[in-house]
C-alpha positions in Angstrom: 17.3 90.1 53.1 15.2 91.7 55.7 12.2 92.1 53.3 12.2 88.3 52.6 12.1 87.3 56.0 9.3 89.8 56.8 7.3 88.3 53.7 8.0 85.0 54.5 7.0 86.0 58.5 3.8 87.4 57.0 3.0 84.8 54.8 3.1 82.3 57.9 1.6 85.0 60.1 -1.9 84.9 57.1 -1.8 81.1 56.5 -2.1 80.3 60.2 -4.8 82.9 60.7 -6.5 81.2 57.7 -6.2 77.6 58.8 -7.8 78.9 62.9 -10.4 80.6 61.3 -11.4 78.0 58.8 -11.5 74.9 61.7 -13.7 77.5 63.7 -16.2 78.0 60.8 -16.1 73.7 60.1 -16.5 72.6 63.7 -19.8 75.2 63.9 -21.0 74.0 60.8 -20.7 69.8 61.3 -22.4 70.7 64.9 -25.6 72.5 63.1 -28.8 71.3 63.6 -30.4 69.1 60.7 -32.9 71.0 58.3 -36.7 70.1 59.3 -38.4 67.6 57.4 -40.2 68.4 54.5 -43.9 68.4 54.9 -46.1 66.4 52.0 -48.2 68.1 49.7 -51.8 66.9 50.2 -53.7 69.9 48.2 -53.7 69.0 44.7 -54.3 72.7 43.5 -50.8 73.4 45.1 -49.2 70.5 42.6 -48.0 71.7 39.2 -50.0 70.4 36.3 -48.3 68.5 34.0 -50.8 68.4 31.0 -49.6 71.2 28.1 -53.2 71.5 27.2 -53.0 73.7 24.1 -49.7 75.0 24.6 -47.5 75.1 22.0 -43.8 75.8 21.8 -41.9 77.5 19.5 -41.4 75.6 16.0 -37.7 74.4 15.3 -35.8 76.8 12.8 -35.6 75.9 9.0 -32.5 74.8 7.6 -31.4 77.1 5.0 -29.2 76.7 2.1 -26.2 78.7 3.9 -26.5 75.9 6.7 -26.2 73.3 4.1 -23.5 75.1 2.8 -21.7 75.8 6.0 -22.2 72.3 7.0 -19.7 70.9 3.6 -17.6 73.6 4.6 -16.6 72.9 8.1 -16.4 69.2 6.4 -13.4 70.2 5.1 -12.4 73.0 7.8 -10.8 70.6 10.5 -9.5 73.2 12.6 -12.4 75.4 12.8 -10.4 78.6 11.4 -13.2 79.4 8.5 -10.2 78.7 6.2 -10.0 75.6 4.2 -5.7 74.9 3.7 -4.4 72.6 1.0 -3.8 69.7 3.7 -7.7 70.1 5.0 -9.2 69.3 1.7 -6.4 66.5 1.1 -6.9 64.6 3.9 -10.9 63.5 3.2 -9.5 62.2 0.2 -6.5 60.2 1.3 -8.5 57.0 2.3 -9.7 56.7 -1.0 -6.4 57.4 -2.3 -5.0 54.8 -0.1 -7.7 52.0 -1.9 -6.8 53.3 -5.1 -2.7 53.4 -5.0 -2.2 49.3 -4.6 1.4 49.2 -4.3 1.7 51.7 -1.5 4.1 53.9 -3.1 2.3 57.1 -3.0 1.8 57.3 -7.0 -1.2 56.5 -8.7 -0.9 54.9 -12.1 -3.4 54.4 -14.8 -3.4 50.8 -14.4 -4.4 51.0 -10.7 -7.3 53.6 -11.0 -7.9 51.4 -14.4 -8.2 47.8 -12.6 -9.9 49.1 -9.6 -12.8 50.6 -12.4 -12.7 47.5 -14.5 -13.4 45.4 -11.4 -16.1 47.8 -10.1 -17.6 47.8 -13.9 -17.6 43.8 -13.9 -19.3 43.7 -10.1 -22.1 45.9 -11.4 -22.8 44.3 -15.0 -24.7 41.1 -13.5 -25.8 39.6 -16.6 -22.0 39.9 -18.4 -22.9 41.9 -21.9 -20.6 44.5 -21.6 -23.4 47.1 -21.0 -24.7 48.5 -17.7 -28.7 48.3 -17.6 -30.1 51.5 -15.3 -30.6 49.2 -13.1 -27.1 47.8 -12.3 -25.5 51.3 -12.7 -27.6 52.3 -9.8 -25.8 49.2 -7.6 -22.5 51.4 -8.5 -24.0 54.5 -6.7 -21.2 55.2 -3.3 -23.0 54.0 -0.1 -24.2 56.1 2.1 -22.2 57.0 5.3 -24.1 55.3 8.4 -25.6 57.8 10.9 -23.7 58.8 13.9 -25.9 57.1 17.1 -27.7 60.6 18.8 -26.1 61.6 21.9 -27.8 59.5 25.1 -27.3 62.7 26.8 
């Protein structure tokens, strides 16, 4: 019991010491003198030049094929741990899964991947034969992803 009231005494003791020296050190500091003016530059040798000239930095590294590479992978690697799980590689795929499965039970039938291709088939065949020309297979071809706006950092 004796020790906890000596702490405690302490403590108090320290914190006040603290809170006397720190008004002390504020109430110099908010009465100090204001720094003197800076004087303007009128020598233009003294001012930096801003023209590179010649100078040339150093060129961007080349992507690689392991970039590439590492780049699908951590596509997949949601959690960063270099180790692609069952769930990680699922879940890119569920939204498309989700399009395919019409009846929302979680099953995907023959008929619904079937319909969904027959529809997509008949979009693409433009002049109705039956037969995709190269040029109306090429409207089948999955759009491209839109570009992520660069950081306005």
């Amino acid at each position: 019991m004796r020790q906890a009231v000596l702490g405690a005494l302490g403590a108090l003791v320290l914190v006040g010491i603290g809170l006397f020296w720190w008004q002390g050190r504020a109430s110099i500091e908010s009465r100090a003198p204001p720094p003197p003016p800076a004087a303007p530059i009128t020598d233009p040798e003294v001012l930096p030049i801003a023209d590179p000239g010649t100078m040339k930095g150093p060129a961007p590294p080349e992507v690689s094929e392991l970039s590439r590479e590492e780049q699908r992978f951590f596509r997949y690697d949601r959690n960063r741990d270099r180790v692609i799980s069952r769930n990680e590689m699922l879940s890119t795929r569920t939204a498309g899964f989700r399009a395919l499965d019409v009846d929302g039970n979680n099953l995907l039938t023959f008929e619904e991947w079937a319909v969904t291709t027959v529809k997509r088939f008949e979009g693409a065949d433009k002049d109705g034969d039956g037969r995709l020309t190269p040029q109306e297979f090429a409207t089948t071809a999955p759009k491209p992803a839109p570009k992520k706006p660069a950081c306005k950092c």
